[in-house]
N, C-alpha and C positions, 0 to 999 in steps of 0.2 A: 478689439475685434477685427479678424481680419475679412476682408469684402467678400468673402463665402459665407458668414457667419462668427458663431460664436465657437472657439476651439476648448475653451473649457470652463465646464461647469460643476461647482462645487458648493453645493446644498448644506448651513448647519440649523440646527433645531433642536427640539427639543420631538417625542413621538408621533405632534402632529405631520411634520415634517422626514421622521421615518417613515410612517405609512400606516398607522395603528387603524386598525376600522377596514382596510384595505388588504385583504387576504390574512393570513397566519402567520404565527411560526415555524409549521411543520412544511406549510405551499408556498410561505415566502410573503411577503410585503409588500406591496405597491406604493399608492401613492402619491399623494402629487407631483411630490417635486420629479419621481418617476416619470410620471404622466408629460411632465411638462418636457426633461430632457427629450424623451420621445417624439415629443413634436419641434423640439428645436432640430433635433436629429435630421427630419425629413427636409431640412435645410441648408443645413450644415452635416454634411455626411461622415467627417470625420471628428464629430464631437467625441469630449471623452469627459465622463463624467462620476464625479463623487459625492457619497451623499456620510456627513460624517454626524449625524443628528442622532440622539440614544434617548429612548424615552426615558421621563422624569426626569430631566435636567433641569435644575432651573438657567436664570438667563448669566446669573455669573460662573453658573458652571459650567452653560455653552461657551462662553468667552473665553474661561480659562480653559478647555478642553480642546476647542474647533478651533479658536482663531487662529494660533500659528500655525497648525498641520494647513487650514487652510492656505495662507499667506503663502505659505514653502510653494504651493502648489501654482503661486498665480494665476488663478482665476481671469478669465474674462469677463464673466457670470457667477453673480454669486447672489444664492437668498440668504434670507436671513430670518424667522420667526422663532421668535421666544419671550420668554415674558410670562405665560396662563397657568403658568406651574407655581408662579411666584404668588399670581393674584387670584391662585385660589385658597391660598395662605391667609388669615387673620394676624392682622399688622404688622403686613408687610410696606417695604418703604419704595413705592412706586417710583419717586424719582431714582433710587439708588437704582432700580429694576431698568429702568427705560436711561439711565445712564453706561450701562454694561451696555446692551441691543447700541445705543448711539456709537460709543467705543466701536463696537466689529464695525459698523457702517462707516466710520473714519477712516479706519484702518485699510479696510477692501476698495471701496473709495477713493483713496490717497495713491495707493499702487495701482488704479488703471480699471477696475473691477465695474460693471456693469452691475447695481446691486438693485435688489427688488425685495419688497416684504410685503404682509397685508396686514390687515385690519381684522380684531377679534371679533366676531358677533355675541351679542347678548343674550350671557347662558341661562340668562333666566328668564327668556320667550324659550329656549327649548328644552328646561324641566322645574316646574316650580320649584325644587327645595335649592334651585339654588338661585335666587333671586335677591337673597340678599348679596350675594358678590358682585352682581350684574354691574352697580356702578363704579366697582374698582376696575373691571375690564376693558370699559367705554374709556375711565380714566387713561389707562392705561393707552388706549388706541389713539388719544389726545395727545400722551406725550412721544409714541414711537412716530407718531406724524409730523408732530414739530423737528422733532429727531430729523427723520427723513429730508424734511424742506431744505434742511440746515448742509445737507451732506449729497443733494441730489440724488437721492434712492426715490428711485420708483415703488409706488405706493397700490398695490391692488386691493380698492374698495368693498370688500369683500361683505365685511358688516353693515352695508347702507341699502342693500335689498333685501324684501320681507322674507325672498327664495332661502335667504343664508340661513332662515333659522325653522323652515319647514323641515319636522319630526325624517321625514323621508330621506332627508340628506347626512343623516348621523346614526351612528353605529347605536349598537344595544347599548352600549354605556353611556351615550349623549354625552361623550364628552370628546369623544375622535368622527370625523367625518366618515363616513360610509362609502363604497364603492363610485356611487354617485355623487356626494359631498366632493369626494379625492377628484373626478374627474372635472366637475363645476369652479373648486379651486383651482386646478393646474389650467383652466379654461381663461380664469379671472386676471392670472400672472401674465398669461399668452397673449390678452391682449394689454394689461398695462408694459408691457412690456411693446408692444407693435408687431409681435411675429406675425410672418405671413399667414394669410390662412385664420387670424384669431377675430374675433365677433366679440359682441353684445348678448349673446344666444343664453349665457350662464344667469345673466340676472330674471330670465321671464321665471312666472311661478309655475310649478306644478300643477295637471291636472286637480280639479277640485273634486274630491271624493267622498261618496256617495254614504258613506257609514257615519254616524252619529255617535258618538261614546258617550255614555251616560258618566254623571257624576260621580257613582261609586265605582265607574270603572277606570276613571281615571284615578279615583285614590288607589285602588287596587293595583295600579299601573306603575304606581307612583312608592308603595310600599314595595313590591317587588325587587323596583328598582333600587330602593336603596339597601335592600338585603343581599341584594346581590353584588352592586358595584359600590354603593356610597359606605356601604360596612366596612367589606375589605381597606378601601382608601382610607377609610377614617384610623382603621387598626396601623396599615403601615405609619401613617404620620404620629399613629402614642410610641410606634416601635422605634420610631427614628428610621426606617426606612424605606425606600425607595422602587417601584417598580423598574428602573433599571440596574438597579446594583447589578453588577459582575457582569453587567452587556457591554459590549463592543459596537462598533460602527457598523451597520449591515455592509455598508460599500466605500472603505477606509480610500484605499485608493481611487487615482482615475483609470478609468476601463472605456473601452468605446461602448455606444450604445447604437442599439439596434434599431434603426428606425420603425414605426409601425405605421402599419398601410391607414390607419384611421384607429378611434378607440373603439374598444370590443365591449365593452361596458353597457348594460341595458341604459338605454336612455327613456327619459319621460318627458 
């Protein structure tokens, strides 16, 4: 990093970290790690930044896909999440999972790389049918942590506030963050990271609101959801495939990014 800042940043993932929850296909994607270039931006002005993350990847397929495009690129900055595609898998092998994620953190790491990830929160405070998986994702955030300790990546807590798992923060599918989620993450990196400018602000809760949901509205809530999103997912994994088959990187290469005056984003 040179004493301006960070000159380049290059993002891999899996769709949380494309931006899914966070605008379209048709208007584009955001995102955190968007978000977050953004506000490196307003520091570093000639940042240039890549984001090579494609939904549904699991984490050996981030490895084998992002790491060396990344590498080529040397990074100053580089995140890293993946891993929830794996564990939402039935028996799957957690360490083999959190051993790929340790790999890229070696690797980015070893050549110079400023590297940062976070921490999954528990999907089953934010939809009961999936509660049974909840303790493989905790697991999971157990061994990307150790991981990190091991390699000097910076770790943004992101799961350890009750805010990360308030309904308000995630898209219709409750399984990608929402417009607000996307900003409270890229908020949560900003400051484990120390940029200027980054706060505490992301972990307070949301206003407490005033509506009651009855019982059968939550099952009604709850069946919807899974006819709409747990259906579909379920069909692709009998089909063997993939919500990202035949996708590309939104932002393969490095491009400058444009600083923004602040986010635009409704805050609560």
């Amino acid at each position: 990093m040179s004493s301006s800042g960070y000159l380049r940043y290059v993002a891999l993932g899996d769709s949380h970290t494309e931006g899914l929850g966070d605008g379209d296909d048709v208007r584009g994607l955001r995102g955190w790690a968007d978000r977050l270039a953004e506000q490196v931006a307003r520091h570093s002005p000639g940042l240039l930044y890549a984001n090579l993350a494609v939904r549904g990847r699991k984490a050996g397929q981030v490895r084998a896909e992002q790491l060396a495009p990344a590498l080529a690129m040397r990074p100053d900055l580089a995140t890293v999440v993946a891993g929830v595609n794996d564990a939402l898998r039935p028996g799957c092998d957690l360490d083999e999972v959190a051993g790929h994620v340790e790999a890229m953190f070696a690797a980015l790491t070893a050549q110079g790389a400023t590297v940062a990830t976070l921490m999954f929160p528990d999907v089953g405070r934010i939809t009961p049918l999936a509660r049974p998986i909840g303790h493989r994702v905790l697991a999971l955030n157990a061994r990307i942590r150790e991981a990190a300790d091991r390699h000097g990546v910076v770790v943004a807590e992101t799961a350890a506030h009750a805010a990360a798992t308030d309904p308000r923060l995630w898209s219709a599918d409750r399984l990608h963050a929402g417009p607000l989620g996307h900003t409270r993450i890229a908020a949560a990196v900003a400051q484990a990271l120390g940029l200027p400018g980054s706060d505490d602000k992301w972990t307070l809760p949301l206003p407490a609101e005033g509506t009651d949901i009855s019982v059968w509205g939550t099952v009604g809530a709850e069946l919807r959801w899974a006819g709409t999103f747990l259906g579909p997912w379920v069909g692709r994994r009998l089909r063997g495939r993939s919500s990202g088959d035949g996708r590309q990187a939104k932002r393969p290469a490095l491009l400058p990014v444009a600083a923004s005056a602040g986010d635009t984003s409704p805050s609560v």
